[in-house]
C-alpha positions in Angstrom: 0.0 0.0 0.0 2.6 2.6 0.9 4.1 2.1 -3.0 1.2 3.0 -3.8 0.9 6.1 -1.9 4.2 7.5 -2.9 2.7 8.1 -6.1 0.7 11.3 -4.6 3.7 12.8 -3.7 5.2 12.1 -6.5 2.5 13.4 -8.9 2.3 16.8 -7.0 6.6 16.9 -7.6 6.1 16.1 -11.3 4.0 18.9 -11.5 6.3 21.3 -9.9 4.3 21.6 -6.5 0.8 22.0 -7.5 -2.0 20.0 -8.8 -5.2 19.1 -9.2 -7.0 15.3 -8.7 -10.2 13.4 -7.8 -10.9 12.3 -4.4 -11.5 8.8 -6.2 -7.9 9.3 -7.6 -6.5 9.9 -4.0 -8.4 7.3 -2.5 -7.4 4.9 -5.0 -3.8 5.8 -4.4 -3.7 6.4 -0.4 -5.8 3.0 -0.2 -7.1 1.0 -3.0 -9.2 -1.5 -0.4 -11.5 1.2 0.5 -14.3 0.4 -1.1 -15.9 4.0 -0.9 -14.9 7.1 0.8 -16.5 8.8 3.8 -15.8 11.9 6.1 -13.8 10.1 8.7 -11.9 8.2 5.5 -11.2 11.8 3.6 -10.2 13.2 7.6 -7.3 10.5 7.5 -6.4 11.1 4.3 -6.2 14.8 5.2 -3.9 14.1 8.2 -1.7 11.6 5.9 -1.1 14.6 3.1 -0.3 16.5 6.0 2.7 14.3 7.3 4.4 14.7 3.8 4.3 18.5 3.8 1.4 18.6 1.3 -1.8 20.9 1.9 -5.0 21.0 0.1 -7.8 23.2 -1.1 -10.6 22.8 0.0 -9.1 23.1 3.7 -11.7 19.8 4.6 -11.4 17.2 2.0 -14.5 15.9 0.1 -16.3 12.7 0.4 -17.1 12.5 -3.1 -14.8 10.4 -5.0 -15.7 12.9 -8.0 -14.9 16.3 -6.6 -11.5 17.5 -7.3 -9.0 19.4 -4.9 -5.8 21.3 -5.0 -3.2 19.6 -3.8 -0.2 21.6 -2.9 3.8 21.9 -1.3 3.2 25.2 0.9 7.4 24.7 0.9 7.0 25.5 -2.8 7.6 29.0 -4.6 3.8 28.2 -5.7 2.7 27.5 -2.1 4.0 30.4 -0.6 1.6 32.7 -3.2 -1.0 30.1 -2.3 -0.6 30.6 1.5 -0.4 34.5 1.2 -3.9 34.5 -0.9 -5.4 32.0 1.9 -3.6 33.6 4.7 -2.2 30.4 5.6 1.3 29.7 6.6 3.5 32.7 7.7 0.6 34.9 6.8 -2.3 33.5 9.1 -1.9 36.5 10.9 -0.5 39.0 9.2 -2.9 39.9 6.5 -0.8 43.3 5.9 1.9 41.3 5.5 -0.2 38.8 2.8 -1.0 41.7 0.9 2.2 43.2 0.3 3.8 40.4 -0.5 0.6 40.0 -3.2 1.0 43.3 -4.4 5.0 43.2 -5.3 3.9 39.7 -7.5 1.1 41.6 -9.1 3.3 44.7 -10.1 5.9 42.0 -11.7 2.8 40.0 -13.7 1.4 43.2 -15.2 4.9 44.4 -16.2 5.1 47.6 -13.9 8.6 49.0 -14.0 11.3 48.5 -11.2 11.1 52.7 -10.2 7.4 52.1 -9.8 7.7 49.2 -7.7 10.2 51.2 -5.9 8.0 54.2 -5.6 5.1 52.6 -3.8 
């Protein structure tokens, strides 16, 4: 079983620390003799992703094997933006903080020049 699990992990690396999958998909991965999932199943689940540094969106995991989640490395350059916007992480509580942070990525996307950014 634990092969099999390593695949999560190793699905989320491959696609460089963020990605989306079915709750059936996870199930199937993190335990293929579950028949069907339920709260307390998607709870463990939950707890497991936690123990190998990997967080999810939604924050509570579906029981539908058909919705999909986020899974994510908040370690990652993409899971730190992730954690600002969900003021998770470092920025839990330091919304200010969040925002800034936000702000300088937002100025780079749109192309603002480095005297701008400097400026503000």
């Amino acid at each position: 079983m634990q092969d099999q699990r390593a695949a999560i992990p190793s699905e989320l690396d491959a696609d460089h620390g963020v990605t989306a999958v079915t709750m059936g998909w996870l199930r199937e991965r993190y335990n293929p003799e579950w028949g069907r999932l339920s709260a307390s199943r998607a709870s463990e689940i939950s707890r497991w992703l936690t123990t190998q540094e990997i967080a999810h969106i939604p924050s509570s995991l579906p029981s539908r094997e058909v919705e999909e989640v986020v899974l994510y490395r908040p370690s990652s350059r993409i899971g730190v933006y992730i954690n600002a916007a969900r003021l998770d992480g470092p920025f839990e509580h330091r919304p200010a903080a969040a925002a800034y942070f936000l702000q300088d990525i937002a100025r780079r996307l749109n192309g603002a020049p480095q005297a701008e950014a400097e400026r503000s």
